[in-house]
N, C-alpha and C positions, 0 to 999 in steps of 0.2 A: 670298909677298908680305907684306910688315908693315905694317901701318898703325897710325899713330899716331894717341892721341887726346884732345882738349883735358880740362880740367880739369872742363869744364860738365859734367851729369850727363847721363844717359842719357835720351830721352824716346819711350816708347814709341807704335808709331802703329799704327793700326788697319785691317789688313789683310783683304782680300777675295782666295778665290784660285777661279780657274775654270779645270776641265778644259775640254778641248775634244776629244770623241773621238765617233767613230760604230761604235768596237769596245771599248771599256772598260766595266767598270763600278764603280762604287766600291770594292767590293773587290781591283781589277785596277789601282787610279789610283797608282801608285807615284810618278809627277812629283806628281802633288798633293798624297799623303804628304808628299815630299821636301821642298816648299815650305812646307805645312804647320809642318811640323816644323823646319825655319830658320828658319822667322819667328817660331817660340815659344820657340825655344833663344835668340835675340837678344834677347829680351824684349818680342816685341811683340806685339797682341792678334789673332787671326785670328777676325774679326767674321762673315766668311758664310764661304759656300763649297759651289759649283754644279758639277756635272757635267754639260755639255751635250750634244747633238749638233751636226755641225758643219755650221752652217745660219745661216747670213749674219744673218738675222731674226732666229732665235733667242736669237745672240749678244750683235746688239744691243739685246733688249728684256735681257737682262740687264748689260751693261753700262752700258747707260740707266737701270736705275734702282740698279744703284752709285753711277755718278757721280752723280747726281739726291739720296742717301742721304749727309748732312755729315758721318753718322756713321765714311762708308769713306774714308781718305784713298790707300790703296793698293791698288791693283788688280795682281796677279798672275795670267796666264795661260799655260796649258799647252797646246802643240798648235795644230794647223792652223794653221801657217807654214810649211807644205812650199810643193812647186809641182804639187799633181795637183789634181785636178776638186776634190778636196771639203777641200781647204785655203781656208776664209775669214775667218780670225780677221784678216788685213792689210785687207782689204775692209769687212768688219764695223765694226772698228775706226776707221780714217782718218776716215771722215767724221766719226765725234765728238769729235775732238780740235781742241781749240783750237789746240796748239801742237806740233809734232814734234819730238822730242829725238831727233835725227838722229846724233849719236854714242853714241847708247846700241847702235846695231845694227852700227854700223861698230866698236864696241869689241867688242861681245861675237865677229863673226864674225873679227876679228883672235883672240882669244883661242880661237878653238874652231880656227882655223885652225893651231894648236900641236898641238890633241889630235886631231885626222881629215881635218890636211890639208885641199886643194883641196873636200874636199864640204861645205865652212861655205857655198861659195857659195850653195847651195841654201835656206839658214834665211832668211827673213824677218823676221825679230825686229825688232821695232820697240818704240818707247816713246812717250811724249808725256802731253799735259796737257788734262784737261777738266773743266770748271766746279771747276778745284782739287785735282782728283785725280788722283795718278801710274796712269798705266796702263803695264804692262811685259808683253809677248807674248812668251812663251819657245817656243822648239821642243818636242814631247813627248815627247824623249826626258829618262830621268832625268838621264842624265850632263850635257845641254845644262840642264835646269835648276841643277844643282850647279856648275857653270860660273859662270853668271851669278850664281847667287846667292853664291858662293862671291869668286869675285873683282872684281867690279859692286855686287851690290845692297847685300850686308852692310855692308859701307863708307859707299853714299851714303845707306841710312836709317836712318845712325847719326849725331845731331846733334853727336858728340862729332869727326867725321872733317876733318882740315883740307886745303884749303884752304877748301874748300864743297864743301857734299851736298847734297843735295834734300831732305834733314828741314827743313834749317831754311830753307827757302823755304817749308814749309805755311805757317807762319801770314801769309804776303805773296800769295800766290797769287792770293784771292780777292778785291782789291784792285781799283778801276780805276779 
């Protein structure tokens, strides 16, 4: 896919990315590498970045004080979006969101549904907005991050991307 892009320059934004596993470990987080490492090859700044276990609580005392933190505008998560017991990154999540960006998960499971078929049903992925901050829950695997990142996110948190993207809605966000 090609994307074109306007004249305006490039404006880098400051990304938070969090594993979500109860079998990894930093050395083992290849989605969070993956993410990692796109988010800095597009030129943007990867400001934290947390390994958690997948614990509803846990998740949201970290996600709460991202969004809470002016300095995170982008939240990236890996993991627990299946459908077994200790998938609660969709749980965790929902309740802090202000707003759901309800085609972010029906685009990406369209898109994965090219690479594995009927079992995209299963991913959860979701997106939306809180106190100003993009939050995006990817599946853990890597491919499912590369996915998104690859034909989703690069695109929209690049303020150069037309028609619109969600960079250049940060600085309106927090508006009311």
């Amino acid at each position: 896919m090609s994307t074109h892009f306007t004249d305006q320059g490039f404006v880098p934004l400051a990304v938070a990315v969090l594993t979500v596993s109860d079998t990894r470990t930093a050395a083992e987080d290849s989605s969070g590498d993956l993410l990692q490492a796109k988010a800095q090859e597009a030129g943007h700044r990867v400001v934290a970045r947390e390994l958690v276990r997948d614990d509803v609580y846990q998740l949201r005392a970290v996600f709460s004080r991202w969004i809470a933190d002016p300095q995170v505008q982008v939240v990236l998560s890996t993991g627990g979006t299946g459908l077994t017991g200790r998938d609660s990154t969709p749980e965790a999540v929902a309740p802090l969101l202000d707003k759901q960006i309800e085609g972010f998960g029906e685009l990406f499971r369209a898109l994965s549904f090219v690479e594995i078929g009927a079992s995209t049903v299963q991913s959860r992925a979701l997106a939306g907005l809180a106190n100003g901050t993009f939050i995006f829950c990817l599946p853990g695997s890597t491919g499912a991050c590369r996915t998104a990142w690859e034909q989703i996110l690069l695109a929209q948190l690049d303020v150069r991307t037309p028609p619109c993207n969600f960079a250049q809605l940060i600085p309106r966000l927090r508006e009311r």
